[in-house]
N, C-alpha and C positions, 0 to 999 in steps of 0.2 A: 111509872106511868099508869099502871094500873091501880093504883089508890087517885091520882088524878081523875080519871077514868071513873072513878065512884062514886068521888066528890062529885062530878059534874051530874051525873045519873040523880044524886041526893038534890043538888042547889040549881039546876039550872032546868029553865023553863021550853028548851031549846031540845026538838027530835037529835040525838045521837047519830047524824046521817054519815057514813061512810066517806061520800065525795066532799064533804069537807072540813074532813080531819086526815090528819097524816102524821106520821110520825121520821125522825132524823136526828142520831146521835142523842138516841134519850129523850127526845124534847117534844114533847105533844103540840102540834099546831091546826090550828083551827083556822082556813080561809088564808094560809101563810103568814097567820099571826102566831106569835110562842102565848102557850094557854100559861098563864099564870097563879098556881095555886093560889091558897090562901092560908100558907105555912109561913111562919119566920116575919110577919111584917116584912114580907117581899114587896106586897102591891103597894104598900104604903113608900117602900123606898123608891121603888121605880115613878108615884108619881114626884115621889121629892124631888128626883134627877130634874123630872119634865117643868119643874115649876121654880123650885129654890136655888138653883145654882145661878153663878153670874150670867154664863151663855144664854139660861133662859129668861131670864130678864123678868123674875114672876107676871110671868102669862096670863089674865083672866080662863077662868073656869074651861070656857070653850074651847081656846087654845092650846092649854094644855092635854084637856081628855082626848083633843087630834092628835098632840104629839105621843100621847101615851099609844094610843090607836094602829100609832102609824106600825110597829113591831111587837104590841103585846095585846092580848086580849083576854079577859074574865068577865063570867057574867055581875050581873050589879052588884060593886059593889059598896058594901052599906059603909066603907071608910072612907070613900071618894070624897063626898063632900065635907067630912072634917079634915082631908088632907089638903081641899083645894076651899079652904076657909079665910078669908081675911085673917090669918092671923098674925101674931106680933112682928114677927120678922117681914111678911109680904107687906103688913101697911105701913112699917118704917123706911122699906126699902120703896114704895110709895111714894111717902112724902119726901123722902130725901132723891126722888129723883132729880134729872136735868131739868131746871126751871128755864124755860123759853122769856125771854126778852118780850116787853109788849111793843108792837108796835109805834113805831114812830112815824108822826108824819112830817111831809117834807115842809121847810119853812116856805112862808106866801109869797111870792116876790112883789118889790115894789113896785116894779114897771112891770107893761106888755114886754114880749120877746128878749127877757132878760134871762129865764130858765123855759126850756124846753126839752119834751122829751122826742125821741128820735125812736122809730122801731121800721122792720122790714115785714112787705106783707109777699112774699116770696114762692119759687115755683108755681108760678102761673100760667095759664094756657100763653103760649109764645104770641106777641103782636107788635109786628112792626121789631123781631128781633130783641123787644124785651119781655124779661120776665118776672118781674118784681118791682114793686112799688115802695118806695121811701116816704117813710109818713113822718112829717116833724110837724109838732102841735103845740102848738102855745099853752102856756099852764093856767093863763091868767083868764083868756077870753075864750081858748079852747078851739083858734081859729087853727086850722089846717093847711100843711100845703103838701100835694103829693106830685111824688116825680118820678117820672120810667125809667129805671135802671137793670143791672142784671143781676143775677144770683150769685153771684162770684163779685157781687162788688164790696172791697174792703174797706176799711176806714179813710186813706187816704179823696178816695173813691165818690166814699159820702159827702166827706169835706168839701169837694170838687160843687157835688151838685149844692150842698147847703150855701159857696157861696154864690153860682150862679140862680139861685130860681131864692132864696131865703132874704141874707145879705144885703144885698141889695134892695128889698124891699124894709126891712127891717132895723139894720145894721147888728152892731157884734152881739153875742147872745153873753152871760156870764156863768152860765149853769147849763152839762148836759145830764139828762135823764135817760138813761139807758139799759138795757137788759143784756146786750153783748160784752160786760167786763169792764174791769176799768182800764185795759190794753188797748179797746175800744177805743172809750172817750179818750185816754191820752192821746191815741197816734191820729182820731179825727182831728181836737185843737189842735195838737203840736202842727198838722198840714194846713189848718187854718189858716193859723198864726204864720205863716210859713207866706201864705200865697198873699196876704194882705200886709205882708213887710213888718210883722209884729215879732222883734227877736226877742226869746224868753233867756235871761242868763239865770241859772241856776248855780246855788252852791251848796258845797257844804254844811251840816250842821257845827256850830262852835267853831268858824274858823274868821274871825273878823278879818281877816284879810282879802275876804272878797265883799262882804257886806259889813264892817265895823262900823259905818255909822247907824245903820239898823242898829245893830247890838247894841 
């Protein structure tokens, strides 16, 4: 500690103030940080831990000197920035990251009120015993229709009000757009389908025996 203690006297720009340095089990800290000489390619390993390993996913510059920050501390030092260098390994581990998908947009529909999207504008000042508004919009003309329901209203729920206030003006839609899952959009149609006498038989994949003339 006392060759630390020297070092620091020699390389650091920094008053030697009492109240924030301490010592525990050998280890000189500085503000509750451990002072990290500049013996052994220590600083140089500790920043590798913060930047090279899989966990840390090579972190830009920033990120890393906070992770370094966060348990160790040295004055500047001059191997920082060639440890935290784009080098061979951070820009391959780079380019060979997780390539994100680009977006897709959704197909045009050929008719009005053939796809539409459905969303809830929810917890609202209470009136008239509701609190939430069902928004279902048309994709093509963008016209709207909204309708007073509650915060606890489920799919079946929705179904209900799409087809008293929609439906009927409209008729059947063939696309829903939605942001509640696809648990959502099944159990709305499947209730749809359901109140308008529309039975869906499903089958099996490969079993001609419920659809063989499909097959």
């Amino acid at each position: 500690m006392a060759k630390a203690v020297q070092e620091l006297r020699r390389t650091s720009t920094r008053s030697l103030q009492s109240a924030e340095w301490s010592e525990h089990n050998g280890l000189l800290y500085y503000c509750g940080c451990i002072y990290v000489p500049d013996t052994s390619g220590l600083r140089r390993r500790i920043v590798s831990l913060c930047h090279d390993t899989k966990v840390a996913r090579y972190l830009g510059h920033f990120k890393t000197l906070e992770l370094v920050s966060q348990n160790y501390w040295w004055p500047i030092c001059p191997g920082m920035s060639v440890c935290m260098s784009p080098t061979v390994t951070c820009a391959s581990a780079l380019r060979h990251s997780i390539a994100y998908p680009l977006l897709q947009p959704l197909p045009i529909p050929e008719e009005r009120w053939n796809t539409v999207s459905v969303d809830f504008i929810s917890e609202l000042p209470e009136s008239g015993r509701y609190d939430t508004i069902m928004v279902v919009v048309n994709s093509i003309g963008k016209r709207a229709h909204f309708s007073e329901t509650l915060t606890t209203v489920m799919a079946a729920g929705a179904a209900n009000l799409y087809l008293r206030n929609i439906w009927k003006l409209h008729g059947l839609l063939r696309r829903v757009i939605s942001d509640r899952g696809l648990q959502f959009v099944a159990a709305f149609m499947k209730e749809l389908f359901r109140m308008l006498g529309i039975e869906a038989a499903t089958s099996t994949a490969y079993h001609p025996q419920t659809d063989g003339q499909t097959e």
